[in-house]
C-alpha angles and dihedrals in degrees: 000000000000125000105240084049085058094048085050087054101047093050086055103052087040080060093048089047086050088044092056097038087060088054096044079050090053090040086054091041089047103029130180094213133236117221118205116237136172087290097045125117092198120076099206133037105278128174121269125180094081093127082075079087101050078045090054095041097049093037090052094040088053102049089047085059091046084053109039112007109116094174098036112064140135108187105283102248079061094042096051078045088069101041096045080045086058093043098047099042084051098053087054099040092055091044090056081047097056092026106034094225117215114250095263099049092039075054105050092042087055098057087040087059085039087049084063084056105053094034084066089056094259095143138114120259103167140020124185111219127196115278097355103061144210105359116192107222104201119189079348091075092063086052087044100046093048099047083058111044085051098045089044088052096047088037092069096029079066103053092045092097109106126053114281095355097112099030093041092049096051092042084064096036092049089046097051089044091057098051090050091051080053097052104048095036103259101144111175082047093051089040093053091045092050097054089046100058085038079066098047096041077057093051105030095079095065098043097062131112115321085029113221083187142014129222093240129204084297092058103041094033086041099050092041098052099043086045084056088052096043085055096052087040088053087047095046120021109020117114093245088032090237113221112281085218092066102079088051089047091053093048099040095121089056091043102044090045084049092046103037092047091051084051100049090041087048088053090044085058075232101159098253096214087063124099118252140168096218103112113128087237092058091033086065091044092051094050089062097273102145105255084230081053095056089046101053089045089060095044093054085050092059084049091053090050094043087061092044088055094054088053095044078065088061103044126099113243092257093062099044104094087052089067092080089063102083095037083058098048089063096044099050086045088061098048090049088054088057100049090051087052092049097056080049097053099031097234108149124207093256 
């Protein structure tokens, strides 16, 4: 790519960081306020709703590149996917924000947000595992695409819970996805990503400790979610056809934390659908870990997968699975550190 394309693009995605930054302002002028319960990790009402700027900016990058990208591009019946899917996630998302939806309707309206996606032909049909090769997945792929585009979505709702974790995450994830698009050519992958961490470098600023604003339901569910079809777009419609397994890869601190923590409260026969504060990110916060602390840890999370990433690229099919390993080393050493924390503090897992 030349470097005067790069610099277009840059100024671009600095417009569409000032353009999210405004919306997150109004959505503090005009706030739909956050009380502080027993889970909360806030101590006094304080807005919510700022991932409406990281919605505006994605939703008006995207339609610029509808309109004008000659180089990143998905079919257009894929491309507008992609755009109704962010629209329609958004518009459930904010309405969880202002309504506080149960867990089964906040459900239902997900997979019907998932059900534009794959309407549009965003599913997966293929995957190639590791020393089998490529498998074709027939009616499966719609199953599997919508499991995890809803799990993704919920994965990293759950973890948006401490001041910068989640923006500060996906600021890191979208950016290294965009690199990797770059590098191997995927364009409209590069291009999306782009405009996503152009909204969270717009909303980050405001988010961080001590927050003036947090994400809400319409930034995590809609980061989540758009993260999930960017993975099976990658998979499926990209030009160099990107690893399904690299969005996963670049979110695998918000992921294990989500998964780990379901596993351990199903064991504990805990009702899944009620609030807690048993993450292993609060757990460390709560045992006296500095909540900019447990930020930066998972930040730099998201920077030791993005190189992993970049190696997964280079690696021979045979290797790639390995790949996870490290990435599972670190996170099972953090949880061991918490735990340790959490014996010297005396907090318990309940």
């Amino acid at each position: 790519m030349q470097a005067y394309a790069i610099l277009q693009h840059l100024v671009f995605a600095g417009a569409l960081a000032g353009l999210s930054a405004a919306t997150v302002f109004l959505m503090i002028a005009f706030p739909i306020l956050d009380h502080p319960n027993a889970r909360s990790a806030h101590s006094r009402p304080t807005p919510r709703g700022g991932g409406v700027g990281v919605v505006v900016a994605f939703i008006a990058g995207m339609l610029v590149m509808f309109q004008g990208a000659t180089f990143a591009r998905l079919a257009d019946a894929q491309f507008l996917g992609v755009i109704y899917a962010a629209l329609a996630i958004a518009a459930v998302a904010l309405a969880d924000d202002v309504r506080d939806l149960s867990a089964k309707l906040r459900l239902v309206a997900q997979c019907g947000a998932a059900l534009v996606a794959l309407a549009s032909g965003l599913t997966l049909t293929r995957l190639a595992l590791p020393y089998v090769g490529e498998v074709e997945l027939g009616w499966l792929g719609l199953a599997i695409t919508l499991v995890w585009i809803v799990g993704c979505t919920n994965a990293v709702n759950f973890m948006d819970g401490l001041d910068g974790l989640v923006g500060g995450t996906l600021l890191v994830a979208s950016l290294a996805l965009a690199l990797i698009g770059a590098l191997q050519g995927g364009w409209f992958i590069y291009g999306a990503a782009l405009v996503l961490a152009a909204g969270f470098a717009g909303f980050l600023p405001f988010n961080l400790h001590p927050a003036r604003i947090f994400m809400g339901d319409v930034g995590s569910q809609f980061a989540g979610f758009m993260l999930a079809v960017l993975a099976v777009a990658a998979s499926r419609f990209d030009s160099q056809e990107l690893s399904f397994l690299i969005v996963p890869l670049l979110l695998f601190g918000l992921l294990f934390d989500a998964g780990f923590t379901l596993a351990r409260r199903a064991l504990m026969r805990e009702r899944l659908a009620e609030g807690h504060r048993t993450h292993l990110y609060q757990l460390a916060q709560r045992s006296g870990v500095p909540t900019r602390a447990v930020a930066a840890v998972h930040w730099g999370f998201a920077l030791f997968h993005a190189a992993l990433a970049l190696w997964f690229l280079g690696l021979p099919p045979w290797a790639k699975p390995l790949v996870v390993l490290p990435a599972l080393a670190v996170q099972l050493a953090w949880m061991g550190f918490v735990m340790r924390r959490m014996r010297a503090t005396g907090v318990g897992w309940r």
